[in-house]
C-alpha positions in Angstrom: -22.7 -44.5 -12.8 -22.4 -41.7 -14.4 -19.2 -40.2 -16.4 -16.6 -38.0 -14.5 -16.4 -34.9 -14.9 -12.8 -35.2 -15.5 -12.8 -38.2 -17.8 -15.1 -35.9 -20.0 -13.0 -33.2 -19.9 -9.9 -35.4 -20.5 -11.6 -37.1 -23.5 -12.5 -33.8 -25.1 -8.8 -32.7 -24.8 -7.4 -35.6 -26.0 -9.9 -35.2 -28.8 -9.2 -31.4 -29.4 -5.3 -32.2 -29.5 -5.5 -34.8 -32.3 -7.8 -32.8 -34.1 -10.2 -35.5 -33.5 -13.7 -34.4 -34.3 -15.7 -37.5 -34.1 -14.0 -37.6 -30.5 -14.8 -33.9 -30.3 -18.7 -35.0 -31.5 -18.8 -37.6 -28.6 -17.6 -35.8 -25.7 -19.9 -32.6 -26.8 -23.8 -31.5 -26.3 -25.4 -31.4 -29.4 -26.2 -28.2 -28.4 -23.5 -27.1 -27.4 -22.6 -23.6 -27.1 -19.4 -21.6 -27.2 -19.4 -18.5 -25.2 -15.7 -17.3 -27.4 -16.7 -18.1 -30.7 -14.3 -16.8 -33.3 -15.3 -13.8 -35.5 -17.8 -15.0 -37.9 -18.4 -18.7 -36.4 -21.0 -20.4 -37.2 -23.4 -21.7 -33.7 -23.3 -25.2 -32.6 -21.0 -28.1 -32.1 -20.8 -27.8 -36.4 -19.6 -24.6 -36.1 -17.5 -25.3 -32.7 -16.1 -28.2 -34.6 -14.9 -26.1 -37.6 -12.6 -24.0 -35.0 -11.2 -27.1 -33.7 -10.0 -27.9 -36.9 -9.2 -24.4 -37.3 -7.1 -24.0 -33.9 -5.1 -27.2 -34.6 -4.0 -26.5 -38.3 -2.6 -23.4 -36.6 -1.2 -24.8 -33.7 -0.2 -28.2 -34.1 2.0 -28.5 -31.4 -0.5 -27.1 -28.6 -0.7 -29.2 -25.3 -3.7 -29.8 -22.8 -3.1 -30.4 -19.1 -5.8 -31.2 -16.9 -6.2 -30.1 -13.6 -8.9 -31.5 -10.7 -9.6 -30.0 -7.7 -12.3 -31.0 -6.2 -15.5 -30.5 -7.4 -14.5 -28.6 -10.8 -12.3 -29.4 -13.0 -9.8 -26.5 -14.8 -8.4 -27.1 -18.2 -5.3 -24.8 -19.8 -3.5 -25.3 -22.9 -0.3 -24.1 -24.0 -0.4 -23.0 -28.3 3.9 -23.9 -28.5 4.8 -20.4 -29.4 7.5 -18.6 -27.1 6.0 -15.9 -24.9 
């Protein structure tokens, strides 16, 4: 049977959180493709895996929650800071 779609969303975030990026290598395409790369990112998971790193030396206290509703699954994070 094939992986959920939220278990794979759910072990990228808990990948992504703990800066993880053999984690983030696992639950990722290789040829992957981020549609909100930063300024000057390079393409790729390689590149997609250098803003992970990026993103959680900046924000080390950001949180994931995971949200199903059937068939899709939503993802939203929180960065720490006040609003």
């Amino acid at each position: 049977m094939a992986e959920s779609n939220r278990s794979i969303v759910e072990r990228f975030e808990k990948a992504f959180a703990a800066n993880d990026i053999a984690g983030i290598q696992d639950a990722c395409h290789p040829d992957l493709v981020d549609h909100n790369p930063l300024p000057d990112q390079k393409p790729g998971l390689s590149g997609f895996k250098e803003t992970v790193a990026f993103y959680t030396s900046v924000f080390p206290d950001s949180q994931v929650e995971t949200i199903r509703r059937s068939p899709t699954v939503r993802s939203s994070s929180r960065d720490g800071r006040s609003q």
